[in-house]
N, C-alpha and C positions, 0 to 999 in steps of 0.2 A: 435834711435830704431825704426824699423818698428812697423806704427801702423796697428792694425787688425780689421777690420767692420765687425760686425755681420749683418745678414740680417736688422733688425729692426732699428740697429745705420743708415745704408743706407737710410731705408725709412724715418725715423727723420732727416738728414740732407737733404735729396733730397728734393726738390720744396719746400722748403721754408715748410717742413713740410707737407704737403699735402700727400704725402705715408704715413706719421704714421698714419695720419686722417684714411684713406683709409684700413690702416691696422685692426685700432682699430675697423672699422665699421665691417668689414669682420667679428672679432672675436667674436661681438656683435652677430651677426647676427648665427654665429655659436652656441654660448650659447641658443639664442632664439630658434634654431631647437631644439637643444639639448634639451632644457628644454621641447619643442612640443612630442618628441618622446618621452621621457622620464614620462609626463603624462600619452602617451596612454599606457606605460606599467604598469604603478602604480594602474592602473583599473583593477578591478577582470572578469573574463571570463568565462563563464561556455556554455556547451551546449543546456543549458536548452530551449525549445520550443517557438521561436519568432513568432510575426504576420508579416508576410507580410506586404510591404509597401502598395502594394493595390490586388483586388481581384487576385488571380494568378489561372491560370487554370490546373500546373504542382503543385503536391506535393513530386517529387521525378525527379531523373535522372538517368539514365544508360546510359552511355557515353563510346560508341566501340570504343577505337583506335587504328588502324591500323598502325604503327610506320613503316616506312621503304617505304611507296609510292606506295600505289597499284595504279594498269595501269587500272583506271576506262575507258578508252577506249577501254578499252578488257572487263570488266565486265558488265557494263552499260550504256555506251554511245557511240556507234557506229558512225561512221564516215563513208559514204558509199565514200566519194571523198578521203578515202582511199585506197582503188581497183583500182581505176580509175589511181591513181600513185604508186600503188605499185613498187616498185624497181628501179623507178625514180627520178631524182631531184624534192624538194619540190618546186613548185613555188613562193616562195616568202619563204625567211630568218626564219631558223627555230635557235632560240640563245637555246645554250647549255651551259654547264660550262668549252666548248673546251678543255675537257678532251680528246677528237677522230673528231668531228666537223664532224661528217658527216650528210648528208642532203639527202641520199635515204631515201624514206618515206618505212614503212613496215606496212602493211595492219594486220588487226587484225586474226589471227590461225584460231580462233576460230568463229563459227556461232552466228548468233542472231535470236532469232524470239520474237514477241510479244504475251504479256501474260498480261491477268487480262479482266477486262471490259476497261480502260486505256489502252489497247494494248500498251505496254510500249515496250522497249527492252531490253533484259535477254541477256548475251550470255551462252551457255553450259557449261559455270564452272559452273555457280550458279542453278542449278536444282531446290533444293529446296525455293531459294531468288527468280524464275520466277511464283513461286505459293504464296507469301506473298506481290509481287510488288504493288500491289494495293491499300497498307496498308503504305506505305511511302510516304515523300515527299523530291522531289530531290532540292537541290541547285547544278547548274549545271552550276554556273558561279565563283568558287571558284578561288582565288588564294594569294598568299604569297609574302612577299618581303624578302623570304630569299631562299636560292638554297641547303642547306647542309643539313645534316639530325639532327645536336643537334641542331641549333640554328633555323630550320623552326620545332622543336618539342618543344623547348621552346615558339616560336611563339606562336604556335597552342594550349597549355595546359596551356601557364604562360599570355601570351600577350604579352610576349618580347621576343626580340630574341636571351638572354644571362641568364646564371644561375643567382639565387638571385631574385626572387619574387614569390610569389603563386603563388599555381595550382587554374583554376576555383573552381576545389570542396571545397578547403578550403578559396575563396571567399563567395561560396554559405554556407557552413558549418557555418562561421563567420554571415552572415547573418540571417540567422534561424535558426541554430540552429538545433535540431534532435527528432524525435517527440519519441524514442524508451533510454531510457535511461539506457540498459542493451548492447547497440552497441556504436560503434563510428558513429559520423554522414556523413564519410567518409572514404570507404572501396575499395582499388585498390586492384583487383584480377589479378590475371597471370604476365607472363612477357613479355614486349617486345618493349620497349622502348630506343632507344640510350641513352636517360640520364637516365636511373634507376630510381633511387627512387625521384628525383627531381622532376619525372614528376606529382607524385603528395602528394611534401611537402607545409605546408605552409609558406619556407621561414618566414619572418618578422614579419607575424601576429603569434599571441600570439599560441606556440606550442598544444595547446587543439585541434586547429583546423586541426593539420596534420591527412595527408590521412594514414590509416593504410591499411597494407599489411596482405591478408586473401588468403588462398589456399581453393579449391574443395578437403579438406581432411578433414573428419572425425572424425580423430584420434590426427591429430596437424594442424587445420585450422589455428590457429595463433600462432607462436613460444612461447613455455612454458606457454601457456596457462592453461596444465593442468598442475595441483598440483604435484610436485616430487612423486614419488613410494615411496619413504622412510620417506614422511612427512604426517602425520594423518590430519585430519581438525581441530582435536584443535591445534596441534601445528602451524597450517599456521594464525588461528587465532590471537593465541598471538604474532606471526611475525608479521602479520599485525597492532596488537597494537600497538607495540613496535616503527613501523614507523612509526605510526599515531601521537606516540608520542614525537620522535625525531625531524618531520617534524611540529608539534604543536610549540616546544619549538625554533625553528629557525624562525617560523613566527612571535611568542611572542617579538623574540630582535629587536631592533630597527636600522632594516635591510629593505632600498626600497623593495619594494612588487618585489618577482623576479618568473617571470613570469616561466622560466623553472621548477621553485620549483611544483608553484601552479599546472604546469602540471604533472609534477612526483605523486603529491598527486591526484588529479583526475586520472591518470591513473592506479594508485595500487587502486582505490576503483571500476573503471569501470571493471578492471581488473579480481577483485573477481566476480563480479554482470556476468560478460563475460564467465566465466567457464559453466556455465547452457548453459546461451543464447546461445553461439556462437557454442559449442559444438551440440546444436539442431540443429541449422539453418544449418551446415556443413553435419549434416547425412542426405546426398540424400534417404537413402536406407527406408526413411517414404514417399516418393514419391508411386504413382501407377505406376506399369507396361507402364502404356501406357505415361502414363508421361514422363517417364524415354525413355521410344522405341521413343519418339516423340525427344527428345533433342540429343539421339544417342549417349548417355555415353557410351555404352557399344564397339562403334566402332573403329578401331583400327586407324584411321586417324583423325576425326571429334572430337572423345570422350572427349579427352581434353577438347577442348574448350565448346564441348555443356555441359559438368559439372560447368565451369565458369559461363555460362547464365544462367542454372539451378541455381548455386547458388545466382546470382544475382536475381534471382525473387522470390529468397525467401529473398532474403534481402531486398530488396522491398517492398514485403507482410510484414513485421515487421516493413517496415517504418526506414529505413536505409535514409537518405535524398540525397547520392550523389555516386555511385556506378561505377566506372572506370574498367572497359575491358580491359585489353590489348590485340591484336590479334596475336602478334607474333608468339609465340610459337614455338620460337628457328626454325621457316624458315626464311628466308631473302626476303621479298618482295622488296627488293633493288635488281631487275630483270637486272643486266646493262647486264649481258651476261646470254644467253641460255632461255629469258621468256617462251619459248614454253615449254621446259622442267619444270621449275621451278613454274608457275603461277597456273597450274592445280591444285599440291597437297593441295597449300598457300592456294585459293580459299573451294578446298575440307573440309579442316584444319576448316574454320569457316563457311562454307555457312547453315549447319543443324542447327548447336543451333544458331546460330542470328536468325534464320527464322521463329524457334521453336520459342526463346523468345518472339517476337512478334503476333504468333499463341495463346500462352499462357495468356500472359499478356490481351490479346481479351477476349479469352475464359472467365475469372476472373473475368473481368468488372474495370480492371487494367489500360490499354492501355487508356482510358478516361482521366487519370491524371497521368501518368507519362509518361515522354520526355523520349525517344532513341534514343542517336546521333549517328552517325556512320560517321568516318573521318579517312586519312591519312595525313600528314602533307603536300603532294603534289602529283601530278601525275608523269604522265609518256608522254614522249615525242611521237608526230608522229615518230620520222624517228627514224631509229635506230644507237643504241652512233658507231659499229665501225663493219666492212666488215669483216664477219669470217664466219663457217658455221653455229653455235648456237649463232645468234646476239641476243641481249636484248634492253631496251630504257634507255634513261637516265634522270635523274632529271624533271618533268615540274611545275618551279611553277605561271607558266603565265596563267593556264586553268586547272581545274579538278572539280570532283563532288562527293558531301559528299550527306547523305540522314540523314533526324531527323521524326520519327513516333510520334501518339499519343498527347496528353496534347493539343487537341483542334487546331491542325498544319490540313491543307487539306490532308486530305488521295487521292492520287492518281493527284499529283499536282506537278509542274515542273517549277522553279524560273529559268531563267537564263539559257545561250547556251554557246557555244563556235564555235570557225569558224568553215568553213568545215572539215577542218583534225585535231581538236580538240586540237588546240597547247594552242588560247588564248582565256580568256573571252571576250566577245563581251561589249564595253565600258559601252553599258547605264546599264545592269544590273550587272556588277563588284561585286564581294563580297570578303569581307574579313575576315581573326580572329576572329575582334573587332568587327563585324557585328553578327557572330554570338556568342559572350561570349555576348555581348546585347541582343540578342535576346532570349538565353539561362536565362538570371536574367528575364528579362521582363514575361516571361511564368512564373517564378517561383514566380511574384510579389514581385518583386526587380527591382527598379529604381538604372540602372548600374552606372547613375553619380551621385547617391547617396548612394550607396554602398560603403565609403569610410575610409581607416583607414591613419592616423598621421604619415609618415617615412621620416624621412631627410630635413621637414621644409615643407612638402608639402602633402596635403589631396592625396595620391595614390589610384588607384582603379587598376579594373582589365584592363581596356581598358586603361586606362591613358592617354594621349595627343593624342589617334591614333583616328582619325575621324570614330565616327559609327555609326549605325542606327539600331533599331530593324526592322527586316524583316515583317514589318504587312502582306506583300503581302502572306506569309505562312499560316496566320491565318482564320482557317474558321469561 
């Protein structure tokens, strides 16, 4: 009769036994994660208001992202050894994702002049960002080790460059906690994101800390928020009870502490408290006039967006701790063909309310302590991706430039270059992700490599294994 070896019989007869050994350790070893994660979940979570590891000079964030690769060589970092090679080969190996491989350099459309006391460079998309530039500070030595757009946007918002881990905000969320306990302490407005809603879940940490999704609406800022038409408030009352008490009596059995539960019950009680609150914070229309003409809701290009910054600054004002932008707004900043065409409107789309936000946030005496990042997951190439007569750029994630205002950052201050034709960062001042998700906690007085929760047998953070540094060089 043939005999049949299961995996395990193999490794018990092999080496004299030394696979089983090998096996068994493996399994040990597997229990002992298991039992690690399995702790951090058995722990109760709540929002409730943390101190800082140490003094932090951000109490909040608004975090712009620009999903899809704006061509910051066309917005703010001019290249003039662009001109110089216009419609020439690049001198020296420009890498692409040889989608088209071509190496004509194409000079930027658009003009630049300088603006502020920092005579900085604007170009003519951003009108209204040439009258605020003196109130940012540029990182202008950015770049990524991924080339695609999910996986350099998980980069850029998880730390990794694949689904399956938190966003920043519900790193920060997890860490402090949210000083307004009528909000969530992380609120992603708009759309525009290649990965959806990933981009700001908290994966693996304990569900309390996912980013909620809020619209610049009034009437339904956040889906069913209000009370059905056909149900009274006593009646949502005693619903409420009823789950209070369903949900009581499954916590009573002698059932591991289950984390989704505990967030289900925190989110039907934030839920009710959120009918007032969020309902408020959504009605722009308690704004001034000049208020409102300053963020340009009313415009039929801008409006969109300047409603999201609107709203963001009132979520702010109530002490919301982590407030996520999306810049999208159903254009495609992924310019590969036609940017001349395409870059104006993108530009148009958000240049008033970011500008505003930050006008705003001044005015208030806001901007003092709370961070505005503004990023895309990568740039845009010198030459152009392929020979047509509406060329575009393609992919760069070797060289681009993000800017972050406020929370004690140098206003009118410039970290970091890239070569002449703006392809790569220049070595010594290199910056990446994990440079700035550290430097992001460090404002907020969070110690990022101590920021850490329990998953797979191993203390995870936001950064995790990837070499970083807080930018002190930023800090005034």
């Amino acid at each position: 009769m043939r005999r049949i070896w299961t995996r395990r019989q193999a490794l018990q007869d092999a080496a004299v036994g030394f696979g089983a050994t090998a096996l068994n350790s493996m399994l040990q070893g597997d229990r002992l994660f298991a039992a690690e994660s399995a702790g951090a979940r058995e722990r109760s979570y709540d929002l409730l208001p943390k101190a800082p590891m140490f003094p932090a000079k951000a109490k909040r964030v608004i975090f712009i992202y620009i999903g899809g690769g704006p061509s910051t060589i066309d917005m703010f970092d001019p290249k003039p050894a662009l001109l110089k090679y216009d419609g020439k080969p690049a001198p020296f190996e420009i890498k692409g994702r040889a989608l088209n491989g071509s190496q004509q350099i194409m000079a930027s459309p658009w003009k630049f002049g300088q603006y502020g006391q920092s005579g900085r460079p604007v170009s003519d998309l951003l009108p209204y960002f040439q009258k605020v530039v003196d109130k940012v500070t540029f990182v202008r030595s950015m770049t990524t080790d991924r080339i695609d757009h999910s996986t350099a946007q998980f980069t850029f918002v998880t730390g990794r460059g694949f689904t399956g881990f938190p966003s920043i905000g519900s790193w920060v969320n997890y860490a402090l906690g949210t000083e307004n306990q009528n909000m969530p302490g992380y609120i992603a407005l708009g759309q525009g994101a290649t990965i959806g809603d990933r981009a700001h879940s908290s994966a693996w940490l304990p569900p309390i800390f996912n980013g909620t999704g809020m619209r610049a609406d009034s009437k339904t800022p956040i889906y069913d928020i209000k009370r059905p038409d056909g149900m009274s408030l006593d009646q949502q009352k005693r619903f409420l009870s009823m789950v209070e008490d369903l949900d009581r009596i499954q916590k009573g059995n002698s059932y591991v502490l289950d984390q989704d539960l505990e967030s289900r019950i925190s989110n039907y009680e934030l839920a009710a408290r959120m009918q007032v609150e969020a309902l408020r914070i959504a009605d722009l229309d308690q704004e001034s006039e000049a208020t409102k003409k300053l963020y340009g809701i009313d415009q039929k290009v801008s409006g969109q967006f300047g409603r999201l910054c609107l709203m963001a600054r009132r979520l702010a004002e109530k002490d919301v701790r982590f407030i996520q932008i999306y810049g999208g707004g159903g254009g495609n900043w992924d310019t590969h063909n036609n940017i001349e065409g395409q870059l104006p409107g993108l530009c148009e789309y958000i240049d008033q309310g970011m500008s505003a936000l930050l006008i705003d946030l001044e005015q208030r005496g806001m901007l003092k302590d709370t961070l505005v990042v503004w990023s895309g997951e990568f740039g845009r190439l010198p030459t152009i991706e392929a020979k047509n007569s509406k060329p575009g750029r393609d992919h760069n994630p070797y060289g681009f430039s993000m800017w972050m205002a406020g929370a004690g950052l140098k206003p009118g201050f410039d970290y970091g270059q890239t070569d002449d034709l703006g392809y790569a960062a220049l070595k010594e001042m290199k910056c990446g992700h994990s440079d700035i998700h550290a430097t992001v906690q460090h404002l907020l007085g969070i110690d990022y490599q101590k920021n850490t929760f329990p998953y797979e047998g191993r203390n995870e953070s936001l950064v995790g294994v990837t070499p970083a540094r807080v930018l002190k060089e930023l800090f005034a």
